[in-house]
N, C-alpha and C positions, 0 to 999 in steps of 0.2 A: 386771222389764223388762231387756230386753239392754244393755249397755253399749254405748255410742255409741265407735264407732273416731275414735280424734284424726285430725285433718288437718293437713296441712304443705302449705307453700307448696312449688310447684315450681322447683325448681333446675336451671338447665342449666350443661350443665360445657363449656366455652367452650376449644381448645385456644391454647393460647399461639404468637403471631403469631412467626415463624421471624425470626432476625435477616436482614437484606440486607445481602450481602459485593458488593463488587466487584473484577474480577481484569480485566488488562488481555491482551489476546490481538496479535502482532505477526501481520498478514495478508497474505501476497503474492499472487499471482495477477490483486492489479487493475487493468485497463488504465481503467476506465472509471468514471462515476456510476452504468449500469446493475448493474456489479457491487458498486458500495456496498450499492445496493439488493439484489439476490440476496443477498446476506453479513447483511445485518440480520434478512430477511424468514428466514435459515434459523437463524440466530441466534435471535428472539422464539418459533417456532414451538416451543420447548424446553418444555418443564413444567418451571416453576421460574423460569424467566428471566423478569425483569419490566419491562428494557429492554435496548436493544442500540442502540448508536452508532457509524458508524465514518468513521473519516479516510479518506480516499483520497488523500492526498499524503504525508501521514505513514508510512499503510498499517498504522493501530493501531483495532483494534475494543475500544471500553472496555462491558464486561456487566455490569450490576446483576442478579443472581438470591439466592434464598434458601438461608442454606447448607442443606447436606445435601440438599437437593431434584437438585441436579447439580453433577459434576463439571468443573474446567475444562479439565481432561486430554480428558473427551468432547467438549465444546464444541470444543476445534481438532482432535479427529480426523473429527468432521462435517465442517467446512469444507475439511481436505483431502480427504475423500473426494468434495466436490462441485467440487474442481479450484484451491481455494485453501488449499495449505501453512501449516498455522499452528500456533505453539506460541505459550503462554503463559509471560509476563513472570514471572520466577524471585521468589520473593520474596524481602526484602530481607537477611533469615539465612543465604538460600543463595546470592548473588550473589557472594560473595567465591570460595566454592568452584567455581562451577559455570561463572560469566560467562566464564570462558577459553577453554570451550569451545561458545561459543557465539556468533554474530556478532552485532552494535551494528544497528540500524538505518538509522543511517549507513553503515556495514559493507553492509550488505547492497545497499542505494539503490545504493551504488558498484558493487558487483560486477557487477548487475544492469546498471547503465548501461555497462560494461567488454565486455562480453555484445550490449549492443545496438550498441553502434561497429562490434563485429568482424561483427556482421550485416548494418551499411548498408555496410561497407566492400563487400563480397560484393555485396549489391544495388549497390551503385553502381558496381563494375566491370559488372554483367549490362545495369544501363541504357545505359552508354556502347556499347559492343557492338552495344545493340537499336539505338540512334541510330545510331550509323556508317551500321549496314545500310541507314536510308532516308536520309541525307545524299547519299548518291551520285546519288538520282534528281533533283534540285537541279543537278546538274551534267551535266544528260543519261547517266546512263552510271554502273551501280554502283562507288566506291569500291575493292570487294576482291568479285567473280563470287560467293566461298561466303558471305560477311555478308550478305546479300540474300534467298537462297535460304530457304524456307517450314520446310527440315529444320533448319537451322542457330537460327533464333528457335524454333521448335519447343525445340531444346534449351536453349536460354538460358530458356524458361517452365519448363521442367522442372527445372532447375538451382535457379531463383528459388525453386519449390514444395518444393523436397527439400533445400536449404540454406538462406537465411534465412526460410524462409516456412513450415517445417516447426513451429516449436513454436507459431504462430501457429494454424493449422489445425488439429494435435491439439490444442491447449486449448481450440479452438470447439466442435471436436467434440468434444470430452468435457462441456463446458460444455452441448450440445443432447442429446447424452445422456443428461446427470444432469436437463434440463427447465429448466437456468438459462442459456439460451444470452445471450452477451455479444458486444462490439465484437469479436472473435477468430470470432464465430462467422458474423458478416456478412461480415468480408475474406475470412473462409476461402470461403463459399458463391460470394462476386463472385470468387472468383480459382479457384476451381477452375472454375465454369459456366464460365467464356469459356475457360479451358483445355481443359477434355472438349469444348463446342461446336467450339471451334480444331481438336482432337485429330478430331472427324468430319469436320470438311470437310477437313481433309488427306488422309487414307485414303481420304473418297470424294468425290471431285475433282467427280465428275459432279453430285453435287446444287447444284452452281455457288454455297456458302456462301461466307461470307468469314471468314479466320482473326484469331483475337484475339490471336498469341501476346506481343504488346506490353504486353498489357492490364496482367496476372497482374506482368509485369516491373515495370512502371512504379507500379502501385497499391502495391507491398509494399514497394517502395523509399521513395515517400514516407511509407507510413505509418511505417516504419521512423526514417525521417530524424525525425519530429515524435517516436516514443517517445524517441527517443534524448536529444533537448531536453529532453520532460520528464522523465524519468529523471536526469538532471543536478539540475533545478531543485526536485527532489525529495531528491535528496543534500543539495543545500544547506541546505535547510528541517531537515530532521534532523541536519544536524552544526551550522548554529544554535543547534535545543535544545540537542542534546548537547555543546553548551559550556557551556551550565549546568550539567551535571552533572560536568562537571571541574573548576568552582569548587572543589569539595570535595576535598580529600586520600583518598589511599586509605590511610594508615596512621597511626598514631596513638601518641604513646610514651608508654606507662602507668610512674606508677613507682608505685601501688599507691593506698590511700587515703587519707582524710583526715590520718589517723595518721602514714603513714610519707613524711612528704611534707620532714621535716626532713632535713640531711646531703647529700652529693653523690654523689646517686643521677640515672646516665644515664636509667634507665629502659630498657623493654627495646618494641620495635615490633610492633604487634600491627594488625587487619586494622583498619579504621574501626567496621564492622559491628558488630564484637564490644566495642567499648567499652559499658559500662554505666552508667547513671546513678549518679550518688557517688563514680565512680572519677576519681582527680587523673591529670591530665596533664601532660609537660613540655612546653614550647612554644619553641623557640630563634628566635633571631633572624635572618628570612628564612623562617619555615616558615609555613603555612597553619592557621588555627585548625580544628583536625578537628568541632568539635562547639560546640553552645552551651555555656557554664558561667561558672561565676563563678572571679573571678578571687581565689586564695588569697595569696600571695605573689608579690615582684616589679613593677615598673613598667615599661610599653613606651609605645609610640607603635602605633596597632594601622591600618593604612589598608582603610577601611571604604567603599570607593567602588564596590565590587562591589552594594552593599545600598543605600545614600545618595546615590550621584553625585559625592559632594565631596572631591576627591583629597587636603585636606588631613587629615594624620593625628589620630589621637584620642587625647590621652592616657587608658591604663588603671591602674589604682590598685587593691588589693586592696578586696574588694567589690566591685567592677565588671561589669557583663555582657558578657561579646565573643558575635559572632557566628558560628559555623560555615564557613569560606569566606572568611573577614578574614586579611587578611596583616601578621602579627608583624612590624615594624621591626626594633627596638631592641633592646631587653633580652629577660631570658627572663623566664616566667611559668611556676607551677603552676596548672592552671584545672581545677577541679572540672567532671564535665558534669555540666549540667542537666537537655537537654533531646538525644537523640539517635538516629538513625535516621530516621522518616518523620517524626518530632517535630520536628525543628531548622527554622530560619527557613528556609535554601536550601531544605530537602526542599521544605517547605510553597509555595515561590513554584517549582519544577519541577512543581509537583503542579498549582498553578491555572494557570501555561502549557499543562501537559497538557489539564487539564480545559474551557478554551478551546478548545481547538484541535478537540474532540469535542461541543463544541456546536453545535449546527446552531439559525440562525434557521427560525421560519415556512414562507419562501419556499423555503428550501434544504429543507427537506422534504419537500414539496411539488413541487422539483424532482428531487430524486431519487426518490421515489414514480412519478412520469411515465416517468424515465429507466429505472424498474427493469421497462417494457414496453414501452421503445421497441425493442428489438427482437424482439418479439412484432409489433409494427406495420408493421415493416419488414418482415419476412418476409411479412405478408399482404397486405403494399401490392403485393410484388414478385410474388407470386405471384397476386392478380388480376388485375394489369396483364398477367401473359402468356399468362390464362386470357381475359381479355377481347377480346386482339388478335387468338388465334389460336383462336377460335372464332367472335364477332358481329363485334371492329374492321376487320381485313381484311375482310368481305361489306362492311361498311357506307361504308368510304374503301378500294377496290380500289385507287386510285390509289398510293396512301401505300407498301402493301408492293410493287407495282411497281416502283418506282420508287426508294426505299430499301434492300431487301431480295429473293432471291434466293424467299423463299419465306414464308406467314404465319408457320411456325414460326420464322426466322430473325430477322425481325422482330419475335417476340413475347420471344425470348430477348433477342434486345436492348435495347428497351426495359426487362425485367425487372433483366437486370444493371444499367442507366444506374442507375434505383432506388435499386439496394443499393448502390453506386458514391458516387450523392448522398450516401446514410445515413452510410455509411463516412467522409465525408471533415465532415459535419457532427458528427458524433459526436468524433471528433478533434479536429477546433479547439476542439470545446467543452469538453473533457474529459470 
């Protein structure tokens, strides 16, 4: 008889689940919640990325992906290429080298807000100009004969659109472009339509339209005036943080290790970054504890109110723990580190302020989920509204465009901008 073939149970070979890194990405370009949302929605869409969260005051998008599945270098050349500039956060090995060339957050918030002054200043001389022109009818009788005149506001909308209104419109339009249109792309659409509508009825007089050239002035001015607020209060939110991260010293004076810690040795100053665990440090009297460690030699007074609240000072004694960010009194100390880099107590309390500041409750998901179509909604509210006047509303209330407007088309453009006008100025208060 044949021999019977053995059997074995079957084994499946199961590949081993990839670690989750997370890298932190600094994101400009957002005016709004809609663009939280566009930024995360292009962010998740990655193979590999398994969540994506982002600040909008901060302007910092924090990625949980699997390594090697993606790069973070890719993740912010997507997002500038969808109209928001972004690089990622240096890691902590190369911040000593590279941070100089490269601007804070705070840094940036400013510049940014520096940028938006020199814009409303411009908008706010073009508002006062539009006003003069109709003040004078108030008084029977224009003011100044050219202030008044259709070519003169004419060129004050034009001015508005081609000086502080310009990077406003090219990021909306690049924003409907790329299919993520944003609050940039609604002011743009309300300030150019009343401008090209303003722009035909000047040229042809006879279709008896009426000009908007106030409109474009006026809207881009105030949105301006509110970026400008926030952009300030967005400065301060990050140079807040970023006071915690100057608790810490940037340099640190090594006199070597355990071993050579005897004798009157200055020691020689070296980055923070680069201190190591085991290596002794000197510590003088008035300088900032660079790192966690224990205390080898020496007695201070160490004041620990950065960490504890309590201004009154702590005496340190060899075997002692100080804390990274504590300010040396009294005497000197050699302090062994313990614990240094992302490891030390301040890293660790900059890290769950960070990581607060990227959590979103419930509601706020769910709001920005809403915001990141709200102008998908706007644009179709405004564009029914001008399909419905100027084809069944005019038949069905003749009266209305009569009476209002020069023609159904003029009246349907109008109401359409009123629309996006609303949107614009709701979207703004609300951030």
């Amino acid at each position: 008889m044949p021999k019977s073939i053995p059997t074995y149970p079957k084994t499946t070979l199961t590949q081993p689940a990839l670690p989750v890194e997370t890298i932190t990405l600094d994101v400009t370009g957002m005016k709004c919640a809609g663009c939280v949302g566009v930024v995360e929605r292009q962010l998740s869409s990655n193979p590999g990325v398994s969540k994506a969260c982002v600040n909008l005051v901060t302007g910092v998008a924090v990625v949980e992906y699997q390594a090697g599945e993606v790069e973070p270098t890719v993740l912010a050349e997507l997002l500038t290429s969808k109209g928001f500039p972004s690089q990622p956060r240096l890691p902590e090995t190369e911040q000593g080298t590279k941070s100089q060339d490269r601007l804070t957050p705070a840094q940036r918030h400013q510049q940014e807000a520096r940028a938006y002054r020199q814009q409303l200043v411009i908008a706010a001389v073009l508002i006062v100009f539009s006003t003069v022109g109709h003040i004078g009818h108030w008084f029977h009788g224009p003011m100044l004969p050219v202030l008044s005149t259709l070519w003169f506001h004419w060129g004050l909308a034009t001015l508005a659109l081609l000086l502080p209104g310009r990077s406003i419109i090219v990021e909306g339009g690049r924003g409907l472009w790329h299919g993520a249109p944003n609050m940039n792309t609604l002011i743009g659409l309300g300030a150019v339509t009343a401008y090209t509508t303003s722009c035909v009825a000047l040229l042809f007089p006879n279709l008896g339209w009426e000009c908007f050239f106030d409109e474009p002035v006026m809207l881009l001015g105030f949105i301006l005036l509110g970026r400008t607020l926030e952009q300030g209060a967005r400065y301060q939110a990050t140079a807040d943080f970023e006071s915690l991260l100057s608790l810490q010293p940037q340099v640190a004076r090594l006199i070597g290790t355990l071993d050579s810690t005897e004798g009157d040795q200055t020691g020689i100053e070296i980055p923070v970054e680069q201190v190591r665990v085991g290596e002794c440090l000197r510590i003088l009297p008035g300088e900032k504890v660079p790192v966690d460690g224990e205390v080898i030699t020496g007695v201070s007074s160490i004041d620990e109110s950065m960490l504890t609240g309590e201004s009154r000072p702590v005496l340190k004694q060899p075997g002692d723990m100080v804390t990274g960010g504590t300010l040396n009194q009294s005497g000197v100390l050699v302090v062994k580190a313990i614990r240094t880099g992302r490891e030390t107590t301040l890293a660790q309390i900059v890290a769950l302020v960070e990581e607060a500041q990227t959590r979103k409750a419930p509601v706020q998901q769910l709001a920005d989920l809403v915001a990141g179509y709200f102008t998908y909604g706007v644009m179709a509210i405004a564009f029914l509204t001008f399909l419905f006047w100027y084809v069944a509303g005019t038949k069905i209330w003749p009266e209305v465009w009569s009476t209002m407007a020069a023609s159904p088309l003029l009246l349907s453009l109008k109401l359409a901008i009123t629309k996006t006008a609303i949107a614009n100025f709701k979207l703004n208060s609300n951030g």
